[in-house]
C-alpha positions in Angstrom: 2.9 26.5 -17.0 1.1 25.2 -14.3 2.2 26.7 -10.7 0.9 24.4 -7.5 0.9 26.2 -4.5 2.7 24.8 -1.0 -0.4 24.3 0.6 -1.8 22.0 -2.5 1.6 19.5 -1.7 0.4 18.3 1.7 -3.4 18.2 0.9 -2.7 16.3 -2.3 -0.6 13.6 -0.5 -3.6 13.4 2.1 -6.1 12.6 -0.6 -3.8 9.8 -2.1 -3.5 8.2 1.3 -7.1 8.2 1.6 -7.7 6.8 -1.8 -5.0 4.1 -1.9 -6.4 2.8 1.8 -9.8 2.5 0.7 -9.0 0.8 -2.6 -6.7 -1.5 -0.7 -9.5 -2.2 2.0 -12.0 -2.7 -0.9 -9.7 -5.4 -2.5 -9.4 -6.6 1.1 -13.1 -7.2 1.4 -13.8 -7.9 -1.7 -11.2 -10.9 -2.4 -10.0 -9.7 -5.6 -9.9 -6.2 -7.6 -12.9 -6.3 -9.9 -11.4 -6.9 -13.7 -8.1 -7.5 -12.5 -5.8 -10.5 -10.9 -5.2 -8.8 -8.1 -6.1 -10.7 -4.6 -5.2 -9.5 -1.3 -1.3 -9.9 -0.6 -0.9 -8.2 -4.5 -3.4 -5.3 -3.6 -1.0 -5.1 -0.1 2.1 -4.5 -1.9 0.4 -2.5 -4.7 -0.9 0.0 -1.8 2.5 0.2 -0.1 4.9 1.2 -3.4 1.8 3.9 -4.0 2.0 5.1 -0.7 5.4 5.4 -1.4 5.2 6.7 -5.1 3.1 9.2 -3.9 5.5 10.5 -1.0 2.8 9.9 1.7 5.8 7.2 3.7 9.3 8.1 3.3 11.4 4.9 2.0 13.2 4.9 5.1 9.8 5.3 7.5 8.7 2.6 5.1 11.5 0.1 6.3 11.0 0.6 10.1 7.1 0.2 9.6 7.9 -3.6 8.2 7.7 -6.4 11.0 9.9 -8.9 9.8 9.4 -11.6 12.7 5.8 -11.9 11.1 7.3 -11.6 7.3 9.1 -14.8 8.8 5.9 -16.6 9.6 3.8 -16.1 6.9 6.8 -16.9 4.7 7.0 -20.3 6.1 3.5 -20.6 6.5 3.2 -20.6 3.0 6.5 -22.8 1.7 5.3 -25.6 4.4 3.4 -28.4 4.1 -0.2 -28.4 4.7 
């Protein structure tokens, strides 16, 4: 059986917020993930359920981080007409 020490834990959930931000940045950059359907707002929401997957935000943290006044406003920027 594998053991992982208590140290390992915190270290481990440091790389994976390191590597989920720079592959969502990338997608930011880049448009799209390479190979993939995934643009921008997908690579967004992708990054946050990893970050919480991978216990780097608590689900509640998570919630309080969200600002919904400007959830609002790209909601209806994007169901109004053009």
């Amino acid at each position: 059986m594998l053991l992982i020490s208590s140290t390992a834990v915190p270290d481990a959930r440091v790389v994976a917020a390191y590597v989920i931000f720079l592959a969502s940045y990338l997608v930011f950059a880049i448009g799209k993930f390479p190979g993939l359907k995934i643009d921008r707002p997908g690579a967004a929401i992708i990054g946050a359920v990893a970050m919480i997957a991978f216990r780097v935000v608590r689900p509640s943290d998570a919630l309080r981080f969200i600002d919904f006044s400007t959830l609002v406003l790209l909601l209806e920027r994007l169901t109004g007409d053009n």
